[in-house]
C-alpha positions, 0 to 999 in steps of 0.5 A: 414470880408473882408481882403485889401490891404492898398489903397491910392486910395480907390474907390468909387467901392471899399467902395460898395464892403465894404457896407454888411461887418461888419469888414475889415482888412487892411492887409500889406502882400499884395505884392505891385503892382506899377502899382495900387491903393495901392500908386496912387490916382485919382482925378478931376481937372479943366483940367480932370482926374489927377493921383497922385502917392507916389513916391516909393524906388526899390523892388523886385517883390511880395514884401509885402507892408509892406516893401515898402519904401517912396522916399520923395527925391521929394516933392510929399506931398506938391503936392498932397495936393495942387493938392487937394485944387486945385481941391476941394477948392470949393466942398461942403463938403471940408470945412468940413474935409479940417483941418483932412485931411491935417494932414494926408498929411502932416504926413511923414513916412517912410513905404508907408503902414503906410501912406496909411492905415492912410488915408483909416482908416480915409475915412472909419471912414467918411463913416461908424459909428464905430457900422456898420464897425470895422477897424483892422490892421494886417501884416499877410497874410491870407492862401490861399483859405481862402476866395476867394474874398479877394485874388482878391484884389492881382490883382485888377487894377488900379481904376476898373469900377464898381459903379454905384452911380453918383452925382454933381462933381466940374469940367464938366457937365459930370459925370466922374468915377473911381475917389478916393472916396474922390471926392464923400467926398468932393462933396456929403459927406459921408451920400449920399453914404446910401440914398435908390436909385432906 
């Protein structure tokens, strides 16, 4: 099993890390890092790489994300989502998880991680069949030196390098990387993700 913290910009590097696991726990003691993934997403637009980030209250640091709280004073949800039709509208596989999709965005909830770890449930269910992937929740941190791969999750950086899987995007004739793994949703669907590769 493989422990996570809830991410709003779940990569396509992350979700080959996830490929050989059986279960993955999305856990909500992770301290929050603002500066990562955990309420930042990275998507395609017509003018490049765009970064959208969930506006968040003040906390402490090494506060448990489970405590962060959403600062919906700005209309970021709306943005977002219009941010993502902009930059998706013409994809593929869009039409196909649009109506889904934008409930989830449309959701608003105090808690970031309830609304984050909606949206990573829901992309991971796209990806894997319930038979190859099971999906749990917890608020409990895992000891440490119980698995040392899930504490790197703590300081996992902002949309790391890593994957090596490419494939026909909307915007460019270049292949950029490092996006949200709902760029390769939209523009591949989730079936490319297992074809065998060289």
């Amino acid at each position: 099993m493989r422990i996570i913290p809830p991410l709003y910009g779940l990569s396509l590097s992350d979700l080959q890390i996830l490929k050989n696991e059986d279960s993955v726990e999305i856990n909500f003691a992770f301290p929050f890092n603002k500066g990562n993934a955990m309420n930042r997403i990275r998507i395609l637009s017509a003018s490049g790489p765009l970064l959208l980030s969930i506006p968040v209250k003040k906390t402490p640091a090494n506060t448990p994300v489970s405590q962060i709280q959403i600062d919906h004073k700005q209309k970021w949800q709306n943005q977002h989502w219009r941010s993502m039709t902009s930059a998706y509208g013409k994809a593929p596989f869009f039409v196909y998880f649009k109506e889904e999709l934008e409930h989830l965005f449309s959701k608003k909830t105090d808690g970031l991680a309830e609304f984050t770890s909606g949206i990573m449930e829901w992309t991971l269910k796209q990806y894997f069949p319930k038979d190859r992937l099971s999906v749990n929740l917890s608020g409990e941190f895992p000891e440490p030196g119980r698995n040392n791969e899930d504490l790197k999750w703590i300081e996992k950086s902002s949309f790391e390098a890593g994957s090596r899987l490419q494939y026909r995007q909307v915007f460019g004739s270049e292949f950029v990387p490092d996006l949200s793994v709902i760029d390769h949703l939209f523009c591949s669907g989730p079936n490319d993700f297992w074809k065998p590769r060289n």
